[in-house]
C-alpha positions as CSV (number, residue, x, y, z in Angstrom):
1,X,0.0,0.0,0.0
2,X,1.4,3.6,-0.8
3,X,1.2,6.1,1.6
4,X,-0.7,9.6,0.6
5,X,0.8,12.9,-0.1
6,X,1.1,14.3,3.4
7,X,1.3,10.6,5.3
8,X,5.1,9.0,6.4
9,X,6.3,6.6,8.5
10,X,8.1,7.4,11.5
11,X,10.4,5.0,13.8
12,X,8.6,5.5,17.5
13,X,9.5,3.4,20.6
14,X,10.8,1.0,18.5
15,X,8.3,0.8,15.8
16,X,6.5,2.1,12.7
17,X,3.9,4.4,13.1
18,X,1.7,6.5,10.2
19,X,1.7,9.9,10.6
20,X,0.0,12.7,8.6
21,X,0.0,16.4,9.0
22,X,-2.4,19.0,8.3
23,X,-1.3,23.2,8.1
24,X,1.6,25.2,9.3
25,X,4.3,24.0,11.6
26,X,4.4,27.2,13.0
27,X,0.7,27.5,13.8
28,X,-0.5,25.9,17.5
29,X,-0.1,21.8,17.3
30,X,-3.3,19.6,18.0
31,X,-2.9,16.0,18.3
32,X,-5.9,14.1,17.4
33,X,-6.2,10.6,19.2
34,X,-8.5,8.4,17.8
35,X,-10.1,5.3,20.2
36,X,-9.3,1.2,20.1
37,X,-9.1,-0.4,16.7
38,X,-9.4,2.9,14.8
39,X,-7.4,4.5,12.6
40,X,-6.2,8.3,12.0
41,X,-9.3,7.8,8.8
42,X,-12.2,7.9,11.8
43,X,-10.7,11.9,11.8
44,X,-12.0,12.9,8.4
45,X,-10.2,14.9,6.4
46,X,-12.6,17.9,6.2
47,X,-12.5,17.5,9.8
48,X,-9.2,17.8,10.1
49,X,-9.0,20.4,7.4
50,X,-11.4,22.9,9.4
51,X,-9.2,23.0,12.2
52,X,-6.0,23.5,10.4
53,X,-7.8,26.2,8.2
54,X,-8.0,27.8,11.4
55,X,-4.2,28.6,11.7
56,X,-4.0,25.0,13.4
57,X,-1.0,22.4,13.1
58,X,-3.1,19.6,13.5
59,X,-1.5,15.7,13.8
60,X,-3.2,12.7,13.2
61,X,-1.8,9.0,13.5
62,X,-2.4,5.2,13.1
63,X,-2.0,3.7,16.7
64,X,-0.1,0.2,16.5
65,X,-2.8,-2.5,14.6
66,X,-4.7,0.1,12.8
67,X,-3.7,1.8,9.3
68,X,-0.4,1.4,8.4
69,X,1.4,1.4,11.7
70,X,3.2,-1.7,12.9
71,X,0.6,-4.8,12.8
72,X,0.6,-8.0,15.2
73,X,-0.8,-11.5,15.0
74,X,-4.3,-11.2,15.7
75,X,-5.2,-11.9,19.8
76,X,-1.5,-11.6,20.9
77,X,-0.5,-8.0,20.7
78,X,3.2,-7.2,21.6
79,X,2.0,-4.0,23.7
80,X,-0.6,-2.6,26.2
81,X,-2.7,0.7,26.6
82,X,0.9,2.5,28.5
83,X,2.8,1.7,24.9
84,X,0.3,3.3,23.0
85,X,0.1,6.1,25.5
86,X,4.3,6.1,24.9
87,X,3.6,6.1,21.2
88,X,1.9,9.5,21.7
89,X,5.2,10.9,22.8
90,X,7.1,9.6,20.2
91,X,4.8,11.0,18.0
92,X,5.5,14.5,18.9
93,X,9.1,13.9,19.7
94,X,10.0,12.8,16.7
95,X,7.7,15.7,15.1
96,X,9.7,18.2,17.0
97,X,6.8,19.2,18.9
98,X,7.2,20.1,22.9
99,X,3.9,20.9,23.7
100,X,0.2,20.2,22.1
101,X,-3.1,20.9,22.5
102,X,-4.7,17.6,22.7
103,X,-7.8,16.3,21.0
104,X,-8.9,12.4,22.3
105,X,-11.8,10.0,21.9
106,X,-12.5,7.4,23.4
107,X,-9.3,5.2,24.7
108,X,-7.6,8.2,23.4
109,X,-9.3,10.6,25.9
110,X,-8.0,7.9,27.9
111,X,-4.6,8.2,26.7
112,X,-5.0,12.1,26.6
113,X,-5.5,11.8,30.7
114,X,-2.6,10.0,31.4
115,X,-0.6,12.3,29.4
116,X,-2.2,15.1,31.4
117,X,-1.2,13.4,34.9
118,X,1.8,11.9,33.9
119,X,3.6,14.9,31.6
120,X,1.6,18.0,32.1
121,X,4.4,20.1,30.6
122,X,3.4,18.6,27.2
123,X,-0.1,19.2,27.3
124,X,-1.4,22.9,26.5
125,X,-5.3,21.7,26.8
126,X,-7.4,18.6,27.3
127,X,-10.6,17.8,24.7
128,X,-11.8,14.8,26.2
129,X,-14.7,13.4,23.2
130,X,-17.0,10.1,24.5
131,X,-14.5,8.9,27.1
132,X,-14.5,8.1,30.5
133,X,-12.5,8.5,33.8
134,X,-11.5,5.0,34.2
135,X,-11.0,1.9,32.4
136,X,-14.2,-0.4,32.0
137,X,-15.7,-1.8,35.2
138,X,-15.9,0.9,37.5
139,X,-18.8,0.6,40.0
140,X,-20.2,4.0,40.2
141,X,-19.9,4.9,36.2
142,X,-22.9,3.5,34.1
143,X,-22.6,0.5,31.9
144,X,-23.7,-0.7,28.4
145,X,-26.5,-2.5,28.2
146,X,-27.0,-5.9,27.5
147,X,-28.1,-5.2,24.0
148,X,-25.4,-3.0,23.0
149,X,-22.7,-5.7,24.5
150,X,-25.1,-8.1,21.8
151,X,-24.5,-5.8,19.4
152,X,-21.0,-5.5,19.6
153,X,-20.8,-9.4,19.5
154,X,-21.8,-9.4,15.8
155,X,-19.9,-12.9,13.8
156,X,-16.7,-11.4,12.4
157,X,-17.2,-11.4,8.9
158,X,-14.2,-12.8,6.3
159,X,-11.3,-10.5,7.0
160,X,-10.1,-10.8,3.3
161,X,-13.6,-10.3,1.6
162,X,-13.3,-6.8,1.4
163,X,-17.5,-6.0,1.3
164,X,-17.9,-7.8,3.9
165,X,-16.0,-6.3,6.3
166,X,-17.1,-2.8,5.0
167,X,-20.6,-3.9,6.0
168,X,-19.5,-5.1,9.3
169,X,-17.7,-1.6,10.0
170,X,-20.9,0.4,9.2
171,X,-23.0,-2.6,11.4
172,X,-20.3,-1.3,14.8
173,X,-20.6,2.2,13.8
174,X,-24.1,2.1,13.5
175,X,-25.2,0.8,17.1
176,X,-21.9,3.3,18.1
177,X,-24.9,5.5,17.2
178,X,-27.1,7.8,19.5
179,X,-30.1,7.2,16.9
180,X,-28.8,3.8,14.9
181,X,-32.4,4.4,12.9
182,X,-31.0,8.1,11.8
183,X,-27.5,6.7,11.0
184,X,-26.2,8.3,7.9
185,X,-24.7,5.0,6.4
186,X,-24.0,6.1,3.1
187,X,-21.7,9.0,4.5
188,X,-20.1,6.5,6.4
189,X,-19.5,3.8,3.9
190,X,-16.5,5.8,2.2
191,X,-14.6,6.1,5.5
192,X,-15.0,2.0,6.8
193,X,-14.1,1.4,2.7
194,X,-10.9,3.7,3.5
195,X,-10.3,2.0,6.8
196,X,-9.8,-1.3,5.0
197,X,-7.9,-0.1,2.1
198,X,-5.1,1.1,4.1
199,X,-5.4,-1.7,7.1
200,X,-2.0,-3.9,7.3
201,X,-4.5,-6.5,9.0
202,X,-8.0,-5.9,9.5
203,X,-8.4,-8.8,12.3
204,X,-5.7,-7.5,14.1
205,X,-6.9,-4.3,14.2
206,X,-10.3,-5.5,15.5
207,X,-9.3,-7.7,18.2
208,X,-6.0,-6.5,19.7
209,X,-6.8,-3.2,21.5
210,X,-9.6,-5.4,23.4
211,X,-6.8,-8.1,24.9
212,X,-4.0,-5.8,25.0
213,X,-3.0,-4.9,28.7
214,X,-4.7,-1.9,30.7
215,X,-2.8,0.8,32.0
216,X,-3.4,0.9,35.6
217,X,-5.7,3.5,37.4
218,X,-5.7,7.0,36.8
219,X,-8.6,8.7,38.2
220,X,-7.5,9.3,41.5
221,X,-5.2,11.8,39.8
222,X,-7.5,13.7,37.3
223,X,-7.8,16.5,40.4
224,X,-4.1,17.2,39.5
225,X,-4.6,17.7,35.7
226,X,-3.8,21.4,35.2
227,X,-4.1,21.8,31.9
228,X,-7.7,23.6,30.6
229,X,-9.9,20.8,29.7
230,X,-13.6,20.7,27.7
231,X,-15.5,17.2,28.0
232,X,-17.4,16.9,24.7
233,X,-20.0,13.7,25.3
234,X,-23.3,12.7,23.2
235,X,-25.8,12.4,25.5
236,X,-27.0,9.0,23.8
237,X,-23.6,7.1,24.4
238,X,-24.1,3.4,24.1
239,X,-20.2,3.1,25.0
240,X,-19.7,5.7,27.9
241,X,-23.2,6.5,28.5
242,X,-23.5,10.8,29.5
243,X,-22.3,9.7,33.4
244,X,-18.9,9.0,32.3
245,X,-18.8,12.6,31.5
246,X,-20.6,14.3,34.5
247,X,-17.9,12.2,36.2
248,X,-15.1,14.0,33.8
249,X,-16.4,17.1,34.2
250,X,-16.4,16.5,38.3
251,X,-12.7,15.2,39.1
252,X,-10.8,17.3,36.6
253,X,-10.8,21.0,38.0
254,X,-12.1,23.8,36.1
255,X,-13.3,21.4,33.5
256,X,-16.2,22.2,30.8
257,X,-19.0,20.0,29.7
258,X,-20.5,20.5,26.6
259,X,-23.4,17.9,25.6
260,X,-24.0,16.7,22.3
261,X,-27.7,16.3,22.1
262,X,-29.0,13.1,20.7
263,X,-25.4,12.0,19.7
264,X,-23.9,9.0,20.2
265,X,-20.2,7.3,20.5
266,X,-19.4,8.9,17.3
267,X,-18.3,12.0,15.3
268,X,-21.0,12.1,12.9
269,X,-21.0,15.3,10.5
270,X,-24.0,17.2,12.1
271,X,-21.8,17.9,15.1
272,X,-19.0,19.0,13.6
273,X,-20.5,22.7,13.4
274,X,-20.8,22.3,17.2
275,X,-16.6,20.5,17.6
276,X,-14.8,22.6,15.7
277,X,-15.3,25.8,17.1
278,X,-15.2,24.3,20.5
279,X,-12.1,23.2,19.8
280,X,-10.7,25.8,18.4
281,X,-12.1,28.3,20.8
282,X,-10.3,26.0,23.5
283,X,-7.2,25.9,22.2
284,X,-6.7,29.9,21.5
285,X,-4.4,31.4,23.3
286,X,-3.6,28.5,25.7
């Protein structure tokens, strides 16, 4: 597989990671952190456009088993959620960047926490999209429900037929949806087509992050974070249902909640006119 225009591979803790850019080097950095088993594509490019349109440096990447980054045999991955929080580092060390603004959903909200607690002099501000406080299991934070765990337990389709797993993407990103019935499916279809175009190996990619090794507790510590931080959260979350973020919003001082009406575990187009200014309005001047 080539790599686009503005993608290269960069060396990072000892592997190969995707990286593309977006804007001026000399413009405020963003990183964008995407969630388990999903690539830099789940950022759209227009997206990712907006922001850098908006004197932005913004960073996207593939973590390890997604895109073009570093693959590993399917159920035995070589790393846990600390590496991929590592990875983050490299990412901007070996960009030449000190300190970011950044942007993370789902486990990377997660890893954009731990960066916050553990290297606060990297991390200009904290967007924290459909995440939660705490890895899975916590006894005060809601749960999925039974049908969404159902759901998610779809048969994995043929990892080589290429339609097939296309449908099975838009199948996970539709009950990822706050209104699966109002899913826009054929908006989404070009993005899971592009996620399996440039996948080294789509079962890896889908099974890994959910075995790999946890990274400890960190929630004890979110009343340290110090860096300005705005909790964006659909209020129809299947994954992190809305407490996940009232709990955010609670433990990390000064924080700012912003509900996404109706919205899911998902970045769905119709909210991007609510995101992007959010995000850039966060990240002036900070």
């Amino acid at each position: 597989m080539e790599l686009r225009q503005n993608e290269r591979l960069i060396h990072v803790n000892g592997v190969d990671l995707c990286v593309e850019t977006f804007g001026d080097r000399a413009d405020a950095a963003i990183l964008l952190i995407m969630g388990a088993s999903a690539s830099m594509d789940w950022w759209e490019d227009e997206l990712c456009e907006r922001l850098a349109a908006a004197r932005r440096f913004v960073i996207r990447y593939d973590h390890r088993d997604t895109g073009r980054s570093v693959s590993y045999e399917p159920g035995a991955p070589g790393y846990g959620l600390t590496d991929l929080t590592n990875d983050a580092v490299g990412v901007l060390r070996t960009l030449g960047v000190p300190r970011v603004h950044l942007v993370g959903m789902s486990m990377g909200g997660a890893i954009a926490q731990i960066l916050a607690v553990d290297q606060p002099h990297r991390v200009a501000s904290l967007t924290l999209i459909g995440t939660s406080p705490a890895e899975p299991g916590e006894p005060d934070l809601p749960r999925m429900s039974a049908q969404t765990v159902a759901d998610f337990t779809a048969p994995e389709p043929d990892w080589a037929d290429r339609a097939a797993v296309i449908d099975h993407l838009v199948h996970l990103a539709r009950v990822s949806a706050g209104d699966p019935g109002a899913f826009d499916e054929r908006a989404f279809r070009p993005v899971a087509a592009r996620v399996f175009d440039r996948t080294t190996n789509m079962a890896a990619s889908l099974t890994n992050h959910a075995v790999m090794d946890g990274a400890g507790r960190w929630r004890e510590r979110l009343a340290d974070v110090t860096a300005p931080t705005l909790v964006l959260h659909g209020t129809h979350d299947p994954v992190f249902p809305y407490g996940h973020a009232v709990a955010l919003s609670r433990e990390i001082p000064g924080a700012r909640l912003v509900a996404l009406e109706g919205v899911g575990h998902e970045l769905p187009r119709a909210t991007w006119d609510v995101i992007v200014p959010a995000v850039l309005q966060h990240t002036q001047g900070a």
